[in-house]
C-alpha positions as CSV (number, residue, x, y, z in Angstrom):
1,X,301.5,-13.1,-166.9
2,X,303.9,-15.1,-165.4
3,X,306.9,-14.9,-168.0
4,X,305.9,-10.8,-167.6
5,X,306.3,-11.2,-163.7
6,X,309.9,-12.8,-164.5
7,X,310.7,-10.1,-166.8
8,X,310.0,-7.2,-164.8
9,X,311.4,-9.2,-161.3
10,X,314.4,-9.2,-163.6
11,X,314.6,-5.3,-164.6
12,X,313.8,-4.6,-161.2
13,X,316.7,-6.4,-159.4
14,X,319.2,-4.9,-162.4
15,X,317.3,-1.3,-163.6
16,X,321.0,0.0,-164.3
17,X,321.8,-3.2,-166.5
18,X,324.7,-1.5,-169.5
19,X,327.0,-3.3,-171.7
20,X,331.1,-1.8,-171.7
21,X,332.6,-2.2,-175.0
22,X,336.2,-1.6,-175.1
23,X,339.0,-0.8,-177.7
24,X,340.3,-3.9,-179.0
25,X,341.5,-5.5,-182.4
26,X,338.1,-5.6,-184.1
27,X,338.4,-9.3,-184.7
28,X,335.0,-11.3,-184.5
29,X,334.6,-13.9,-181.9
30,X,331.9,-16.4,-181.6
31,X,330.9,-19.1,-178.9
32,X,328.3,-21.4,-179.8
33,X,326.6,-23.9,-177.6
34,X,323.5,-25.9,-178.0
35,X,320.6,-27.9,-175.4
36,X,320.0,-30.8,-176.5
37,X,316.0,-32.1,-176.2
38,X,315.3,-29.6,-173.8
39,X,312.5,-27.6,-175.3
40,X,309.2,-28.7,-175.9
41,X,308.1,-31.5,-178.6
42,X,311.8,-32.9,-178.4
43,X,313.4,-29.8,-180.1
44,X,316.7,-28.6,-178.7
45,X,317.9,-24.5,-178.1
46,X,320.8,-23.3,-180.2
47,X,322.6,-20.3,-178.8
48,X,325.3,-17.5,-179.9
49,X,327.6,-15.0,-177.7
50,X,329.5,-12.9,-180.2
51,X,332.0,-10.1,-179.7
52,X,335.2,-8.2,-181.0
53,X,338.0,-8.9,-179.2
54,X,341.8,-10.6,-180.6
55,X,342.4,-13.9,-181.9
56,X,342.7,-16.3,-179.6
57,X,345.8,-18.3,-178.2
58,X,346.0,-21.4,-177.0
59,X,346.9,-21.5,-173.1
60,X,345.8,-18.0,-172.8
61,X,342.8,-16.1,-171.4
62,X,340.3,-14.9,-173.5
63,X,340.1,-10.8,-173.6
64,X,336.2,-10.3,-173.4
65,X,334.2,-7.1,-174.4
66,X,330.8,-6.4,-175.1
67,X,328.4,-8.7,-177.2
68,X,327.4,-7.3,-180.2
69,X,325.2,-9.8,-180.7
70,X,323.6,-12.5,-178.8
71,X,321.7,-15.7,-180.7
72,X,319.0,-17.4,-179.1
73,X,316.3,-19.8,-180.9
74,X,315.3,-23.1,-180.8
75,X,316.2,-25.8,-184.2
76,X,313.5,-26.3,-186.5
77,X,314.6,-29.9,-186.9
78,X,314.4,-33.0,-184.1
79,X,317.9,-33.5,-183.2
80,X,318.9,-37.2,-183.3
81,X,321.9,-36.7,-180.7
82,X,323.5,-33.9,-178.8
83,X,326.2,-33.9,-181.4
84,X,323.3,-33.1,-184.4
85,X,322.1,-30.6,-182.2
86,X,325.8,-28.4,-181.3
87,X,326.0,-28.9,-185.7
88,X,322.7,-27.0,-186.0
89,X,323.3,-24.5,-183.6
90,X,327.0,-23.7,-185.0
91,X,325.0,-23.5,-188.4
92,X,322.9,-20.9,-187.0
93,X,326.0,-18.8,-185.7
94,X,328.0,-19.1,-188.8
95,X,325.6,-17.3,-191.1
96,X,325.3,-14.9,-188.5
97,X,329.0,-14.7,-188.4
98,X,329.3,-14.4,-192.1
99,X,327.3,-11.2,-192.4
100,X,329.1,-9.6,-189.5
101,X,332.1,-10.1,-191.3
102,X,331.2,-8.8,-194.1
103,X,330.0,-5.6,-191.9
104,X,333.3,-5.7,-190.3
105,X,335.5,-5.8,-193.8
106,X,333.6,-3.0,-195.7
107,X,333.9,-1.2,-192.1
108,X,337.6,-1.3,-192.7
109,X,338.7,-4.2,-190.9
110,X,340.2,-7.4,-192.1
111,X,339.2,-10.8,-190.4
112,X,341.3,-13.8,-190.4
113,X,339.2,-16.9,-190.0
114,X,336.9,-16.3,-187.7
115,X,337.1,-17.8,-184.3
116,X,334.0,-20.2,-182.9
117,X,334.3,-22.3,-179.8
118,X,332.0,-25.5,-179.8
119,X,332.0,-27.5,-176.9
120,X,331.2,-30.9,-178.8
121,X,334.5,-32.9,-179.9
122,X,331.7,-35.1,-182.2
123,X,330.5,-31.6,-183.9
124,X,334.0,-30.4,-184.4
125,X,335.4,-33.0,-185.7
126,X,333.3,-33.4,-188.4
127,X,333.6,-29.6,-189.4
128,X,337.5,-30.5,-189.4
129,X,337.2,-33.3,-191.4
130,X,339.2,-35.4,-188.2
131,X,336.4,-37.8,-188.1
132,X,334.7,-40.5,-190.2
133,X,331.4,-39.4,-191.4
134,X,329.6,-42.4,-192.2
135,X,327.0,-42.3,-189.5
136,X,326.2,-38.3,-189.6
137,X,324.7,-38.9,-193.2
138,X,321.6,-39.1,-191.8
139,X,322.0,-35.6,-190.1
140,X,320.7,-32.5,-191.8
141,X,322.7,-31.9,-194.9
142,X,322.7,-27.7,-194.9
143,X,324.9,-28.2,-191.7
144,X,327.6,-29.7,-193.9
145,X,328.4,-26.2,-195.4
146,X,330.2,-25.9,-192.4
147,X,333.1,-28.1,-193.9
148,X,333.2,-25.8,-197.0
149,X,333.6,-22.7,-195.0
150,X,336.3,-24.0,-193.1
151,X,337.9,-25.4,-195.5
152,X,337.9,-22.1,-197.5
153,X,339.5,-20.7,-193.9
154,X,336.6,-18.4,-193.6
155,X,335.8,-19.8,-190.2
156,X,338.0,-22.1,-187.5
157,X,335.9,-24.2,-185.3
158,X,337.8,-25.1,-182.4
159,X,337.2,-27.3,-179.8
160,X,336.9,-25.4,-176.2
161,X,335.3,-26.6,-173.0
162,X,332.1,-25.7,-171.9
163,X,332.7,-23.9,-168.7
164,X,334.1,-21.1,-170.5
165,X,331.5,-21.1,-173.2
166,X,329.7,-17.4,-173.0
167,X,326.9,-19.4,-174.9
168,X,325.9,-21.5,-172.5
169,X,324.1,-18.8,-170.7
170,X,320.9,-18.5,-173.7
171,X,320.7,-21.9,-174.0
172,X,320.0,-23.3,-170.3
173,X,317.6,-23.1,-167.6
174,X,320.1,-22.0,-165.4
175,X,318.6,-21.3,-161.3
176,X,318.9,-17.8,-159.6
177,X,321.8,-18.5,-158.2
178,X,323.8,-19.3,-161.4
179,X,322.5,-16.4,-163.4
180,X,323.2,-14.3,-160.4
181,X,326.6,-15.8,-160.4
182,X,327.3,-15.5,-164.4
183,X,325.7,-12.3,-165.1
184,X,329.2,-9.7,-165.0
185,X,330.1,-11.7,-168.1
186,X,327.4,-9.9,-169.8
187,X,326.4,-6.7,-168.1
188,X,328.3,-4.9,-167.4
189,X,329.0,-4.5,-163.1
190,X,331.2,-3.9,-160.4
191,X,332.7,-7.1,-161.1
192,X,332.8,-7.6,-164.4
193,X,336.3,-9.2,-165.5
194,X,338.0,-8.5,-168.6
195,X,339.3,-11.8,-169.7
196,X,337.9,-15.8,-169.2
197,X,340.0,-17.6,-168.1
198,X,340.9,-21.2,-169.5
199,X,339.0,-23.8,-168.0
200,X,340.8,-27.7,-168.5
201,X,339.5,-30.4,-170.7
202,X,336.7,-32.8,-169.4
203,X,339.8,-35.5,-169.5
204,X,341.9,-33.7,-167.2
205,X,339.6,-33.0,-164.5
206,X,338.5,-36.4,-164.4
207,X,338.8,-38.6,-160.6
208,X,339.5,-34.6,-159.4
209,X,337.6,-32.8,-156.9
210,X,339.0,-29.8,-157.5
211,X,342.4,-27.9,-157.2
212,X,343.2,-24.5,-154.7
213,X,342.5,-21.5,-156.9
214,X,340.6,-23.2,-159.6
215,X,338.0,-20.4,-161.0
216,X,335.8,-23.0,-161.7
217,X,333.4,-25.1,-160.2
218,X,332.5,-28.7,-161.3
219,X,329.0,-28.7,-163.7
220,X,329.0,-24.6,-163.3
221,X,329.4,-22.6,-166.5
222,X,332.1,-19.8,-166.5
223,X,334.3,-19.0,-163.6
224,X,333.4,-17.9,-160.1
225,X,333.4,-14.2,-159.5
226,X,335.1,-13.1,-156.4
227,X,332.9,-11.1,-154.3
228,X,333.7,-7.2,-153.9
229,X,333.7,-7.1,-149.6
230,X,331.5,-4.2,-148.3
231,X,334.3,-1.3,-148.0
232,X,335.4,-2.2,-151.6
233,X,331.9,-2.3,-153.0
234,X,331.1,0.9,-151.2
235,X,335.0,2.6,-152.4
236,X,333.7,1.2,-156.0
């Protein structure tokens, strides 16, 4: 009774809840993103935002659109470390991935390699082959098929921080104010943007409180929304 309490406090607050899709290059985007040891009997959550949007460049917001698809489960397998647990979960969302592309091609459109963002440096190094592997050969070895599909440029793990992961969102017990807060990202509202913008590496931020016009706030996923005032909200 109580998770139905939460569901229907949550269709009550949002009954007109839609997702936008607009026109864009029909190229598959993923973000994955993992919680480590955070559900019960030390298992971890594994989660998935996919859309169609462009390929991504480096230095440049991210054009969003509407998820086509939104992955949300927890890993069959303990998780020895965070890193084990970012491999499973991007194992999850590339064979998700794979059959979308294969929708996408006999659809008519080509996909380069497809795009994932992982917020792990450990995890993507090792799909990159940048890393020595000695110690993860005690991780799960179906996750090393990831190394095989990059190396066959099928996919192209890339290493993105985690405030401007869109798969944060499945994976976290995030409070009301957060959700609040992150929710035009994926429904569609008044304030919905239509790109992410890039948030700085870990390393940069580091010994900084913060800079004047910075979208985003330290330990907060995605970037802050500014508010619509109340003769703007009522003009939209």
């Amino acid at each position: 009774m109580e998770r139905v309490n939460t569901f229907l406090d949550y269709m009550a607050t949002h009954p007109d809840a839609i997702i936008h899709y607009y026109p864009s290059d029909m190229v598959l985007n993923v973000h994955s993103d993992a919680s480590y040891l955070t559900a019960p009997k030390a298992r971890s959550r594994s989660g998935g935002h996919f859309f169609l949007g462009s390929i991504p460049t480096d230095g440049c917001p991210i054009r969003l659109n509407g998820a086509i698809l939104t992955h949300c489960s927890i890993l069959k397998c303990v998780a020895a470390s965070a890193a084990e647990a970012e491999l499973g979960a991007l194992f999850l969302n590339a064979m998700e991935a794979k059959i979308i592309r294969l929708t996408l091609e006999e659809m008519g459109h080509p996909q380069p390699p497809t795009p994932i963002h992982v917020d792990n440096t450990t995890a993507v190094g090792i799909v990159n082959n940048t890393i020595k592997r000695q110690r993860s050969r005690a991780m799960n070895t179906q996750y090393f098929w990831l190394l095989c599909q990059e190396a066959q440029r099928i996919l192209s793990v890339r290493y993105h921080p985690g405030q401007e992961n869109l798969g944060d969102m499945p994976t976290k017990n995030h409070n009301g104010a957060q959700t609040q807060r992150s929710r035009p990202f994926y429904l569609q509202t008044k304030q919905s943007p239509r790109f992410l913008p890039r948030a700085p590496r870990p390393a940069v931020r580091r010994g900084c409180v913060g800079k004047p016009g910075d979208p985003y706030i330290h330990r907060n996923p995605l970037p802050v929304i500014p508010r619509l005032s109340r003769t703007a909200a009522a003009q939209a």
